[in-house]
PDB file of N, CA, C and O in Angstrom:
ATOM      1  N   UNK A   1     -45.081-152.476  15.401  1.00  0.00           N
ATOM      2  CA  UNK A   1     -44.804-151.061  15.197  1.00  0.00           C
ATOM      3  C   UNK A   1     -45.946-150.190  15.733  1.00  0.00           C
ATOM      4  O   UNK A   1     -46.214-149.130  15.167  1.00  0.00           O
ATOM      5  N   UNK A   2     -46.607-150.596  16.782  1.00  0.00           N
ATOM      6  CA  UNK A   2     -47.703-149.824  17.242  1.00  0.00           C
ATOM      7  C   UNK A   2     -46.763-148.385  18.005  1.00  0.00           C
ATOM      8  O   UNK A   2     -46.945-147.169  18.065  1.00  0.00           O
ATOM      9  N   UNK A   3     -45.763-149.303  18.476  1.00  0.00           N
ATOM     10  CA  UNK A   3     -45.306-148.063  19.315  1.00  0.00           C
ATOM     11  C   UNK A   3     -44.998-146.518  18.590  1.00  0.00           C
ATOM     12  O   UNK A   3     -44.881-145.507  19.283  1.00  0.00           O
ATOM     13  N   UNK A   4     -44.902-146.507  17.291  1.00  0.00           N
ATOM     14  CA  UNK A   4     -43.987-145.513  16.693  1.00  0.00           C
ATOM     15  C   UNK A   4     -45.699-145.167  15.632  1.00  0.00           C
ATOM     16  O   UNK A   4     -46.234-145.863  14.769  1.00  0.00           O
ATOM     17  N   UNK A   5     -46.054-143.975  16.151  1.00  0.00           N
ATOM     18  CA  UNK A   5     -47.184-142.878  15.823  1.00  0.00           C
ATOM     19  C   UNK A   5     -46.815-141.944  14.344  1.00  0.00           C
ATOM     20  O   UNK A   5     -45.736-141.674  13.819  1.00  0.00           O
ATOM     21  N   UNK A   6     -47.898-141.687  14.056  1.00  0.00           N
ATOM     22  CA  UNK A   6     -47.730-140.681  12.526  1.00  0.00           C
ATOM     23  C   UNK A   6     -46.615-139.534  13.117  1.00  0.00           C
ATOM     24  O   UNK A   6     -47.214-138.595  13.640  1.00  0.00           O
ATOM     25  N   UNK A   7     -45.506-139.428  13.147  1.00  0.00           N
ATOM     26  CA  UNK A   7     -45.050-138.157  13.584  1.00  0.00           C
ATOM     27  C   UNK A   7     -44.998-137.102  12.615  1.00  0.00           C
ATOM     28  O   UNK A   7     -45.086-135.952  13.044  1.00  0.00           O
ATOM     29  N   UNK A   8     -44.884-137.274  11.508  1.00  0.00           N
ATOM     30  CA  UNK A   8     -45.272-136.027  10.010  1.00  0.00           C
ATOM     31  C   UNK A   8     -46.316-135.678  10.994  1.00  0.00           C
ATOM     32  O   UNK A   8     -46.260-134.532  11.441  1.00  0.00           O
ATOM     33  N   UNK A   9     -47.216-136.420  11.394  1.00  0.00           N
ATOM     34  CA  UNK A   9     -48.184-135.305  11.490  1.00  0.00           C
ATOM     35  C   UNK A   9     -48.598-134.768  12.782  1.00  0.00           C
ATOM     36  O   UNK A   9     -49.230-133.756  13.087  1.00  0.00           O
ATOM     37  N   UNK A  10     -48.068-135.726  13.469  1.00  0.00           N
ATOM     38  CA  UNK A  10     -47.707-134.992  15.348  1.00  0.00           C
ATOM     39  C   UNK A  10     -46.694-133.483  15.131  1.00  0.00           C
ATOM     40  O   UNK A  10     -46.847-132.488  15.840  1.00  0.00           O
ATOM     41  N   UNK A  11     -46.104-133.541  14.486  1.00  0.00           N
ATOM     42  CA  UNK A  11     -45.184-132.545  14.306  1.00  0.00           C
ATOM     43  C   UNK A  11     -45.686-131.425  13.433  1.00  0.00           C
ATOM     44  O   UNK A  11     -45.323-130.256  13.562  1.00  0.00           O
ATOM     45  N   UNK A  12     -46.541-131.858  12.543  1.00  0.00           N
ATOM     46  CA  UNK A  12     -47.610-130.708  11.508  1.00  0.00           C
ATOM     47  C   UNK A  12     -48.106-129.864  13.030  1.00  0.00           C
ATOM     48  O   UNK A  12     -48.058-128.644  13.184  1.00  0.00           O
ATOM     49  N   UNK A  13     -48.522-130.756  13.940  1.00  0.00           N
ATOM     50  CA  UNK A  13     -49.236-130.382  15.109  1.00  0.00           C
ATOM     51  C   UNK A  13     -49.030-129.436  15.705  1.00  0.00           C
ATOM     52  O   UNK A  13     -49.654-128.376  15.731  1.00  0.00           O
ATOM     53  N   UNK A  14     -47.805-129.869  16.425  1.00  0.00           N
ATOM     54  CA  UNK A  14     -46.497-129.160  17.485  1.00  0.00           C
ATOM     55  C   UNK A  14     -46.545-127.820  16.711  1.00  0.00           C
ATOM     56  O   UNK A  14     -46.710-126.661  17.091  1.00  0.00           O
ATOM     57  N   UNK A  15     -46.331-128.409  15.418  1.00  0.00           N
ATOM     58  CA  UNK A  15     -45.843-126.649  14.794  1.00  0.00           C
ATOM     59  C   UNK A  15     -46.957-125.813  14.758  1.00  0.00           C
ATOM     60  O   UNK A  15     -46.629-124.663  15.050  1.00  0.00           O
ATOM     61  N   UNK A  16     -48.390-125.960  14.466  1.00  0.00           N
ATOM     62  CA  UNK A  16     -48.882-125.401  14.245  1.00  0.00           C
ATOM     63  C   UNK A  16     -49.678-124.855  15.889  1.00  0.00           C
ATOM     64  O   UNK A  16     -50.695-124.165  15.960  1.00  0.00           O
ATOM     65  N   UNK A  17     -49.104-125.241  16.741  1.00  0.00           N
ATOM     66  CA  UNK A  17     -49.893-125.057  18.131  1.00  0.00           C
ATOM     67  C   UNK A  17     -50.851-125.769  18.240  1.00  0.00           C
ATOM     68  O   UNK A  17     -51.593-125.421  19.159  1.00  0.00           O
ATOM     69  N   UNK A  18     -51.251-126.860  17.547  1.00  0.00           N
ATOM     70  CA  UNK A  18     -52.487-127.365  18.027  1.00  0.00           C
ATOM     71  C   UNK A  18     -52.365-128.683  18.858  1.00  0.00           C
ATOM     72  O   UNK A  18     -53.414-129.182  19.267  1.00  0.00           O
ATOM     73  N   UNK A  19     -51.179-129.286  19.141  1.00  0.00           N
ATOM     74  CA  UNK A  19     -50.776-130.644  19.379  1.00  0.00           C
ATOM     75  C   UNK A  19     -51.439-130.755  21.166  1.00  0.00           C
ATOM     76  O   UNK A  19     -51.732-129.981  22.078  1.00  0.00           O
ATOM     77  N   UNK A  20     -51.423-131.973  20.945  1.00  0.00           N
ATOM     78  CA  UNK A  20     -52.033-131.822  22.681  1.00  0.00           C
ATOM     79  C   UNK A  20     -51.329-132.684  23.794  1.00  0.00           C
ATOM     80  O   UNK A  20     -50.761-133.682  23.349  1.00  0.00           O
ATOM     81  N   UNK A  21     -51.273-132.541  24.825  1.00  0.00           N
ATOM     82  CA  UNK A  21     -50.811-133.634  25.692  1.00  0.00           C
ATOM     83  C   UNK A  21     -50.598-135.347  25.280  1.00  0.00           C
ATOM     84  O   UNK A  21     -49.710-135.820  25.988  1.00  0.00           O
ATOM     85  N   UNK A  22     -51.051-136.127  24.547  1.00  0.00           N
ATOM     86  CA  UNK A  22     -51.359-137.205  23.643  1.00  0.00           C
ATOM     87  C   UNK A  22     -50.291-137.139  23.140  1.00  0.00           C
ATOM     88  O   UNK A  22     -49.224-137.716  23.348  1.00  0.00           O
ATOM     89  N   UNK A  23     -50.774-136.048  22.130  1.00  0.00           N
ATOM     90  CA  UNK A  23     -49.480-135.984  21.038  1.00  0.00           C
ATOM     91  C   UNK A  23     -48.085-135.905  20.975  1.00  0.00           C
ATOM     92  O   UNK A  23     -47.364-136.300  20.059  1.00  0.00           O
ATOM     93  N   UNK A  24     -47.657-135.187  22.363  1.00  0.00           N
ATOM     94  CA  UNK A  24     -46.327-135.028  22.665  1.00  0.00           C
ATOM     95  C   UNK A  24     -45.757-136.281  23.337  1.00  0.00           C
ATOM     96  O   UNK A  24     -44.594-136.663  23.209  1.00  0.00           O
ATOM     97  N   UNK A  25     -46.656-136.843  24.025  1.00  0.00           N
ATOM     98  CA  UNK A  25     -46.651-137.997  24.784  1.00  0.00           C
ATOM     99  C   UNK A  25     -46.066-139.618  23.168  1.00  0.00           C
ATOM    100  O   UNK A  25     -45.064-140.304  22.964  1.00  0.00           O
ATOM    101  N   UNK A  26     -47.329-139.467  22.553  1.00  0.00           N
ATOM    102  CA  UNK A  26     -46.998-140.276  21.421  1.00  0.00           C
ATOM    103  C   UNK A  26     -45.485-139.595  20.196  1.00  0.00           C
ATOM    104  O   UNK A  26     -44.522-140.258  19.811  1.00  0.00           O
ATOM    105  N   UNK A  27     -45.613-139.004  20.066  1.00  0.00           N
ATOM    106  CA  UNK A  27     -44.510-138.042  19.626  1.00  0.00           C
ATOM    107  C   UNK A  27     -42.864-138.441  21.073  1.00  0.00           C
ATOM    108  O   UNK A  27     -41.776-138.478  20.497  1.00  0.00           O
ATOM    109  N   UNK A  28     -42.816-138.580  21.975  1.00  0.00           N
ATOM    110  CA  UNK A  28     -41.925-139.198  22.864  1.00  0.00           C
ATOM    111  C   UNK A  28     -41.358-140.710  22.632  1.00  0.00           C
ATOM    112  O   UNK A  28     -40.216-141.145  22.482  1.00  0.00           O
ATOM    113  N   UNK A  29     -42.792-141.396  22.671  1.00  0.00           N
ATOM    114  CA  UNK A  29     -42.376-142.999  22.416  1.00  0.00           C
ATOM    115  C   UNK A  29     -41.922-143.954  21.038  1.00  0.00           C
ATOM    116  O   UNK A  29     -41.315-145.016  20.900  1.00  0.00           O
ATOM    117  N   UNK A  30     -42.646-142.839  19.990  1.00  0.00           N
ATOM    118  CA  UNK A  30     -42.313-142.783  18.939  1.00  0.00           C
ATOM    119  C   UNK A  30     -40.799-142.744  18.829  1.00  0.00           C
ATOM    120  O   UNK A  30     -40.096-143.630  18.343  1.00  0.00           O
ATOM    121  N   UNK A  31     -40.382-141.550  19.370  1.00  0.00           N
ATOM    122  CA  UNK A  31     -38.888-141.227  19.322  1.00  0.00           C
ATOM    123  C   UNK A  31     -38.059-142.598  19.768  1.00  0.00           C
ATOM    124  O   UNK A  31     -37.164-143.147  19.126  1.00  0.00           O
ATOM    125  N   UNK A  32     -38.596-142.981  21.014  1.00  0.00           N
ATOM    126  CA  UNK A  32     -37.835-143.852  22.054  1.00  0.00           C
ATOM    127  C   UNK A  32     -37.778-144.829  20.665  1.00  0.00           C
ATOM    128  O   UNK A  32     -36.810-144.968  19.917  1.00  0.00           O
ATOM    129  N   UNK A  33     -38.896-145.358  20.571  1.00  0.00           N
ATOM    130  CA  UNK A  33     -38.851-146.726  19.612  1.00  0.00           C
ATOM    131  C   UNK A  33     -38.123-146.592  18.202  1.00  0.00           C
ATOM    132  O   UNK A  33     -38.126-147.572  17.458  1.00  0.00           O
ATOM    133  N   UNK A  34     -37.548-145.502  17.841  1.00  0.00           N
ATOM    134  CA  UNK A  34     -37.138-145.343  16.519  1.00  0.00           C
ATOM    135  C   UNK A  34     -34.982-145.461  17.120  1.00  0.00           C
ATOM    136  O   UNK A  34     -33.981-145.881  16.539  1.00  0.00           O
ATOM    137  N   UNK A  35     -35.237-144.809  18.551  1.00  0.00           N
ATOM    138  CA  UNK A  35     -33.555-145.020  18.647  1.00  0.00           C
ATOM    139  C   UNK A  35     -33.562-146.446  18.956  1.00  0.00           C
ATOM    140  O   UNK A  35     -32.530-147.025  18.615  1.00  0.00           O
ATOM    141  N   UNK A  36     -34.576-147.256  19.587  1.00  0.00           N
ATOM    142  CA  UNK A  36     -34.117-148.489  20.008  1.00  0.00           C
ATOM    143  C   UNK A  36     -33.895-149.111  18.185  1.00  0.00           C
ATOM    144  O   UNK A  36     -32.860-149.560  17.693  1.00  0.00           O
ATOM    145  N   UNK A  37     -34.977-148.963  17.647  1.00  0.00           N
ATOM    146  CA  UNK A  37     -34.580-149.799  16.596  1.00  0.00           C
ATOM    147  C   UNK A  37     -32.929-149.516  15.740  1.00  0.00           C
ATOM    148  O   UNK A  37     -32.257-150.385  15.185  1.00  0.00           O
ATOM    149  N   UNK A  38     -32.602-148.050  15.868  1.00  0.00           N
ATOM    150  CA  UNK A  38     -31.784-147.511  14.887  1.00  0.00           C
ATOM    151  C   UNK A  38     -30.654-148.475  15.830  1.00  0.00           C
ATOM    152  O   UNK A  38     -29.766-149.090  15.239  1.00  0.00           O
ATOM    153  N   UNK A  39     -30.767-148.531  17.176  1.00  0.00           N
ATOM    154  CA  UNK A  39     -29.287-149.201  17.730  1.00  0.00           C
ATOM    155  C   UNK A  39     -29.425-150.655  17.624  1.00  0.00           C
ATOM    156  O   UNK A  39     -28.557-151.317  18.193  1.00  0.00           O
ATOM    157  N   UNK A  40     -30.536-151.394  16.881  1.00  0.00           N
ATOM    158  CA  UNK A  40     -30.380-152.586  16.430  1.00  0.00           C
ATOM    159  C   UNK A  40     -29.790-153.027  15.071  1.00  0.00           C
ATOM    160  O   UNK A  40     -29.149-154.060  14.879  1.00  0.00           O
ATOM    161  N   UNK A  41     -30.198-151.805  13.893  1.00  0.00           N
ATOM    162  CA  UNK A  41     -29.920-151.605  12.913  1.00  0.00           C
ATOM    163  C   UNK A  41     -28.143-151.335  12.872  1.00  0.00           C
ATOM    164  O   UNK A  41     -27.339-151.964  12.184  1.00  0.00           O
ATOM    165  N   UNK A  42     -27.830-150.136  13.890  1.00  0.00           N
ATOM    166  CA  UNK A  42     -26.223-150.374  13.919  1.00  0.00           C
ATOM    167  C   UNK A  42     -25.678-151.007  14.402  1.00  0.00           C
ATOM    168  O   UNK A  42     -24.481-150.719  14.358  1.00  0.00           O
ATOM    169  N   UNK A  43     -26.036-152.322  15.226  1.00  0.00           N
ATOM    170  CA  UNK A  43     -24.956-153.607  15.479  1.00  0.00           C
ATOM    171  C   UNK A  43     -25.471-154.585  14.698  1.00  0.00           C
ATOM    172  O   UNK A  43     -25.406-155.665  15.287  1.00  0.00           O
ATOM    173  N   UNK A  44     -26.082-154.685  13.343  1.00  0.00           N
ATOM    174  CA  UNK A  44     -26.399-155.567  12.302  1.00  0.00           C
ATOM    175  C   UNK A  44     -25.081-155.601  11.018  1.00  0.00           C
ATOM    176  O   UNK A  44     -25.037-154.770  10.112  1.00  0.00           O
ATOM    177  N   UNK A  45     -24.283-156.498  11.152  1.00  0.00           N
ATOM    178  CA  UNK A  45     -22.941-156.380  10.502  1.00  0.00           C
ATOM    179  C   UNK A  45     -23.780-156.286   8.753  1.00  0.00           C
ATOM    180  O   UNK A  45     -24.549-157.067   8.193  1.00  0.00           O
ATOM    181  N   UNK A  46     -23.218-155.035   8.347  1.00  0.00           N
ATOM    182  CA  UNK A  46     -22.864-154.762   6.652  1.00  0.00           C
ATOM    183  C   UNK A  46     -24.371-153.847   6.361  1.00  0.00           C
ATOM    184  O   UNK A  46     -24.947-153.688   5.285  1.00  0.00           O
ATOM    185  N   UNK A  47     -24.775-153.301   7.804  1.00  0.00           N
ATOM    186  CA  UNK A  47     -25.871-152.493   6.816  1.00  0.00           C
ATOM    187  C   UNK A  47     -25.320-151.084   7.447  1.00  0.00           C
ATOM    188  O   UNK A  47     -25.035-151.177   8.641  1.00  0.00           O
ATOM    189  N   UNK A  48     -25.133-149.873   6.890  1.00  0.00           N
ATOM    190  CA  UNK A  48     -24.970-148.911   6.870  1.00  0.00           C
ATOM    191  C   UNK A  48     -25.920-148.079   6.314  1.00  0.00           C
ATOM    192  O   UNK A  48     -26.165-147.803   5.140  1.00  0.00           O
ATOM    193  N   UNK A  49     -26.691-147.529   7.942  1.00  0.00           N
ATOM    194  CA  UNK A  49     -27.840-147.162   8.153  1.00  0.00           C
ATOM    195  C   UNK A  49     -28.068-146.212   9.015  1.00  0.00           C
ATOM    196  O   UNK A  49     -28.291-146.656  10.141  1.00  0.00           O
ATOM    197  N   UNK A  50     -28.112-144.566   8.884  1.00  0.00           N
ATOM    198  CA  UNK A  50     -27.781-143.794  10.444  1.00  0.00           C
ATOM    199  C   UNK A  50     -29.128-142.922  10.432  1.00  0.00           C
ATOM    200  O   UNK A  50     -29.719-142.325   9.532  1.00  0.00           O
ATOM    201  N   UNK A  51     -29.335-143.072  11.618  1.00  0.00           N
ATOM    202  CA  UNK A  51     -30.614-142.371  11.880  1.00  0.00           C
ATOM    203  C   UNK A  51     -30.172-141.301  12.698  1.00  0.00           C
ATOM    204  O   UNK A  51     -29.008-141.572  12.992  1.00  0.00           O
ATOM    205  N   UNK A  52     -30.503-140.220  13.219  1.00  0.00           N
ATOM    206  CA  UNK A  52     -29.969-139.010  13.931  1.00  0.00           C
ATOM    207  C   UNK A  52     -30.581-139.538  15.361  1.00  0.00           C
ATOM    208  O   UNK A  52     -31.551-140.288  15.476  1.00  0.00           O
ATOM    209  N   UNK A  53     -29.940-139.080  16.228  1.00  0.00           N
ATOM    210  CA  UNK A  53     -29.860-139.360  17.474  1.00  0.00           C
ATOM    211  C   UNK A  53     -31.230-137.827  18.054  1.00  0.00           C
ATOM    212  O   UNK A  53     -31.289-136.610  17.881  1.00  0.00           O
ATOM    213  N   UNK A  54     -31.865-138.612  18.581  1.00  0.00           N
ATOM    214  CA  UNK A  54     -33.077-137.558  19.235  1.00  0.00           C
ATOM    215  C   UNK A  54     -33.021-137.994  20.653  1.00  0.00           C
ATOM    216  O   UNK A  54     -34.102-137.621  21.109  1.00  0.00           O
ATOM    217  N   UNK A  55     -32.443-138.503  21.475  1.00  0.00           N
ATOM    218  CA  UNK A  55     -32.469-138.763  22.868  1.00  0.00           C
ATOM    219  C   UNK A  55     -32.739-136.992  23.636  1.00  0.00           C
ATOM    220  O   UNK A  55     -33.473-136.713  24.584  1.00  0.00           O
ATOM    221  N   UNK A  56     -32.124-136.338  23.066  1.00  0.00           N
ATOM    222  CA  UNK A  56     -32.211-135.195  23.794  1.00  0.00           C
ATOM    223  C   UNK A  56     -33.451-134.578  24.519  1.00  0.00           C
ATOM    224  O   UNK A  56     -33.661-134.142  25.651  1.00  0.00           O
ATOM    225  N   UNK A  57     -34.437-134.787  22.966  1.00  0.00           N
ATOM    226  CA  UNK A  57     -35.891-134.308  22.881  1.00  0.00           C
ATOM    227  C   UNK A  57     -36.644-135.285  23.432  1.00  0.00           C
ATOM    228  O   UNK A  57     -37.494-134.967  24.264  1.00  0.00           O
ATOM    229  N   UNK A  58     -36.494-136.396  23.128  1.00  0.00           N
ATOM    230  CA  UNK A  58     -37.140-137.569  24.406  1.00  0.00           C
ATOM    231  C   UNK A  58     -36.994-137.057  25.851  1.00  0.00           C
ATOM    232  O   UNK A  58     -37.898-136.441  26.415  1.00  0.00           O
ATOM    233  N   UNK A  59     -35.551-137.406  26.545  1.00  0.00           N
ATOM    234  CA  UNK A  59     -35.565-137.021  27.894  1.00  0.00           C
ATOM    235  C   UNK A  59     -35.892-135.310  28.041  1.00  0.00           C
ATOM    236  O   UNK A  59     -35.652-134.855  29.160  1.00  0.00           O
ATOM    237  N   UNK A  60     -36.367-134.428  27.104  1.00  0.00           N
ATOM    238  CA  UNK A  60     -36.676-133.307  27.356  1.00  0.00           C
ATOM    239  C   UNK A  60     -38.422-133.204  27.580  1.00  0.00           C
ATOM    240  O   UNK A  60     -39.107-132.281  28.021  1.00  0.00           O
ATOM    241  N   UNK A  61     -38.741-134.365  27.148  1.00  0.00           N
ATOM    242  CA  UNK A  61     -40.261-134.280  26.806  1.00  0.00           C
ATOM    243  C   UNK A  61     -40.840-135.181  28.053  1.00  0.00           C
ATOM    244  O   UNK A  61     -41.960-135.093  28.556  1.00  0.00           O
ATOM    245  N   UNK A  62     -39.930-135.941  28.359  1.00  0.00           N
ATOM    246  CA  UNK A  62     -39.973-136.625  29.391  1.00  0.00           C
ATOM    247  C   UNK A  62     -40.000-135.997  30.945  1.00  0.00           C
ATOM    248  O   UNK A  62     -40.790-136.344  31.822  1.00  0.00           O
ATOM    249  N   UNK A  63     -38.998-135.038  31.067  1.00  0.00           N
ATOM    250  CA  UNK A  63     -39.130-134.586  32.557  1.00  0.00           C
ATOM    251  C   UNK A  63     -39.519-133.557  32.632  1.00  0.00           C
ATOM    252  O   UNK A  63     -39.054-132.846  33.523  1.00  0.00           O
ATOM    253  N   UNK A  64     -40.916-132.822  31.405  1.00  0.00           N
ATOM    254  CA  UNK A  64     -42.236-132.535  31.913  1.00  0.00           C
ATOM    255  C   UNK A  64     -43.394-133.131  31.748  1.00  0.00           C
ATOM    256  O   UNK A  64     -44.215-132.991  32.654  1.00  0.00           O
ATOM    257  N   UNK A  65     -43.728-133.867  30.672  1.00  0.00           N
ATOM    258  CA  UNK A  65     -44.987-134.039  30.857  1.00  0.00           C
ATOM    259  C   UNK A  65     -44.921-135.495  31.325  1.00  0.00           C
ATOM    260  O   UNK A  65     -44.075-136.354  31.076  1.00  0.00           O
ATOM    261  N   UNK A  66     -46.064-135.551  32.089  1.00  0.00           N
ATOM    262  CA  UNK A  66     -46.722-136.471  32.592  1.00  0.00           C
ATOM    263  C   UNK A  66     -46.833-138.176  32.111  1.00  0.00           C
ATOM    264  O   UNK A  66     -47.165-138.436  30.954  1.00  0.00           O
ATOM    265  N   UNK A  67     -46.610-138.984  32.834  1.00  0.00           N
ATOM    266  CA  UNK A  67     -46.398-140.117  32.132  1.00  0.00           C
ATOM    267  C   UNK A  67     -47.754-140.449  31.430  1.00  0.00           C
ATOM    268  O   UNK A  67     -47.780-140.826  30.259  1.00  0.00           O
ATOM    269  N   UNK A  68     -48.740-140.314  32.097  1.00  0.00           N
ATOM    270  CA  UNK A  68     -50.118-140.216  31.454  1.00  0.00           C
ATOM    271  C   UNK A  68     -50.974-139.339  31.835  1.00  0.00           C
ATOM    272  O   UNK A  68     -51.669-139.092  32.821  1.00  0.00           O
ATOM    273  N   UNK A  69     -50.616-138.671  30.165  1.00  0.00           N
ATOM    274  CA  UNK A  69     -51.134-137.630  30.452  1.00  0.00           C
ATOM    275  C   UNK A  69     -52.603-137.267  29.688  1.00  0.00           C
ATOM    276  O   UNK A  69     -53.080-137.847  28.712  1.00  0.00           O
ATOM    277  N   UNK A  70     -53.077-136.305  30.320  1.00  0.00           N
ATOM    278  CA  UNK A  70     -54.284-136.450  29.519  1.00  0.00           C
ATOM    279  C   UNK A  70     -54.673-136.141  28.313  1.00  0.00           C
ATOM    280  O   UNK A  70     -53.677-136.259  27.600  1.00  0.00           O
ATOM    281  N   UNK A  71     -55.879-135.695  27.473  1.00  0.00           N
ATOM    282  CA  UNK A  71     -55.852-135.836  26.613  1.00  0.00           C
ATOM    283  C   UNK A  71     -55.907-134.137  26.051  1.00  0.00           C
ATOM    284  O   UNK A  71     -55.729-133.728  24.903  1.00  0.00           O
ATOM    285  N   UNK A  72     -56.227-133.331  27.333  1.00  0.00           N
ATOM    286  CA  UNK A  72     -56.552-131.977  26.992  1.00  0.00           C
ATOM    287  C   UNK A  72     -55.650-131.479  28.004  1.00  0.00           C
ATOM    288  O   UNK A  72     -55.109-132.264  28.783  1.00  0.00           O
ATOM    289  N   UNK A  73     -55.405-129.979  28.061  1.00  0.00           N
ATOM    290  CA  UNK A  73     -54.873-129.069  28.543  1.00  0.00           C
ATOM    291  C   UNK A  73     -55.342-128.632  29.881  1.00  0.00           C
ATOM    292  O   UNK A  73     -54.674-128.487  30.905  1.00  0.00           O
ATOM    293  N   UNK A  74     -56.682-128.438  29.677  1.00  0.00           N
ATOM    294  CA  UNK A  74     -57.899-128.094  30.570  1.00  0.00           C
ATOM    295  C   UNK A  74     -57.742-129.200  31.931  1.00  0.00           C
ATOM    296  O   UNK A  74     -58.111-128.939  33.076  1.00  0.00           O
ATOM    297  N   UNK A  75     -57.036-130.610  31.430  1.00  0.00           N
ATOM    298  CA  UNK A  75     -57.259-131.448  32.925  1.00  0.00           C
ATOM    299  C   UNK A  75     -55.902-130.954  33.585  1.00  0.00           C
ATOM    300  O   UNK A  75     -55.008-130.150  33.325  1.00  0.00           O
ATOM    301  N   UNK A  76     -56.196-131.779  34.485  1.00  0.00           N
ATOM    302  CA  UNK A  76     -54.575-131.537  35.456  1.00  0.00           C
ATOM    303  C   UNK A  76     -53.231-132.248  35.461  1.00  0.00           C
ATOM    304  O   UNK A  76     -52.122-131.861  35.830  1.00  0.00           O
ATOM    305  N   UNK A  77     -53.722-133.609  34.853  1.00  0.00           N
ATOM    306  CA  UNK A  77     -52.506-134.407  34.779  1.00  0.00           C
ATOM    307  C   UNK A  77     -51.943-134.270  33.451  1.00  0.00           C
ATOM    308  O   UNK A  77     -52.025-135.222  32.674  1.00  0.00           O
ATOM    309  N   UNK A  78     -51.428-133.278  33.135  1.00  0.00           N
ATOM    310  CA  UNK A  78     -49.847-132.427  31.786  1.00  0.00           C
ATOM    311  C   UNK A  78     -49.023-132.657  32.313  1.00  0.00           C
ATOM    312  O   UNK A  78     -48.379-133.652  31.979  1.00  0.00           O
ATOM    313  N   UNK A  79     -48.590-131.825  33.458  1.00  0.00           N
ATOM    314  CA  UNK A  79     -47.177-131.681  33.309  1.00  0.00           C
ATOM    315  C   UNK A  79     -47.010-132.449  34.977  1.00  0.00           C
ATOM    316  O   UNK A  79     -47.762-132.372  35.948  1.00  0.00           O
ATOM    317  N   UNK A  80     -45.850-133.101  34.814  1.00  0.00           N
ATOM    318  CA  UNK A  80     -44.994-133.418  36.226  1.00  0.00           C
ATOM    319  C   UNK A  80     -45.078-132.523  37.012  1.00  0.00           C
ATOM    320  O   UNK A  80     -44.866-131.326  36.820  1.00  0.00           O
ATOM    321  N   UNK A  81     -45.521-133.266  38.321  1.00  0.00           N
ATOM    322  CA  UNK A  81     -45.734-132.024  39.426  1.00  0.00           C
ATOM    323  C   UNK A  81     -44.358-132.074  40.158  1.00  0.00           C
ATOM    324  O   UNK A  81     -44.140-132.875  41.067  1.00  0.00           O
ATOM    325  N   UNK A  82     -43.311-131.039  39.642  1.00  0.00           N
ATOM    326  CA  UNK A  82     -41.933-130.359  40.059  1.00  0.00           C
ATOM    327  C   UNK A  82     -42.367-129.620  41.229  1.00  0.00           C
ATOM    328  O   UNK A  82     -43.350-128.896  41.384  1.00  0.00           O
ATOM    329  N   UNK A  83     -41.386-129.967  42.062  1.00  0.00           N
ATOM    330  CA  UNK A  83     -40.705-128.847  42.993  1.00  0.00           C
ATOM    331  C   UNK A  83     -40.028-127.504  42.741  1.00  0.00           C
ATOM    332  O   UNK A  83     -38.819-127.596  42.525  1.00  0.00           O
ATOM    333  N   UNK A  84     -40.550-126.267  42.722  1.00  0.00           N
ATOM    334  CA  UNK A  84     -39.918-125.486  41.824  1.00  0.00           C
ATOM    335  C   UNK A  84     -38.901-125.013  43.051  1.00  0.00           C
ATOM    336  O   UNK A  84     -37.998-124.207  42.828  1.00  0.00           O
TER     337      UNK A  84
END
């Protein structure tokens, strides 16, 4: 379970403006790893178990920031360098 990060408090973050490139980044994979598990959990016969579907906010978080990204604002590698 390394993959899946404090998000209570990545999200204390986000909200409060202070979250950083890291965080959104860990806050992403987190997500990823919580739908992979939830779609293991729903083809497990007799457990009735629903987790809400966040794919949206994944692939939204995904096609801007940076696959590795840094740790501050101030560097350059944030956001995907788009073609505008």
């Amino acid at each position: 379970m390394k993959t899946v990060s404090d998000i209570e408090r990545i999200t204390a973050r986000v909200s409060s403006g202070s979250a950083n490139p890291k965080d959104l980044a860990a806050l992403k994979n987190s997500l990823k790893t919580i739908n992979n598990i939830s779609e293991i959990i729903k083809s497990a016969d007799g457990l009735d178990f629903n987790i809400p579907e966040n794919t949206q906010i994944t692939n939204k978080i995904s096609s801007y920031l940076s696959d590795e990204p840094s740790a501050s604002l101030k560097d350059e590698n944030v956001i995907k360098n788009k073609e505008w």
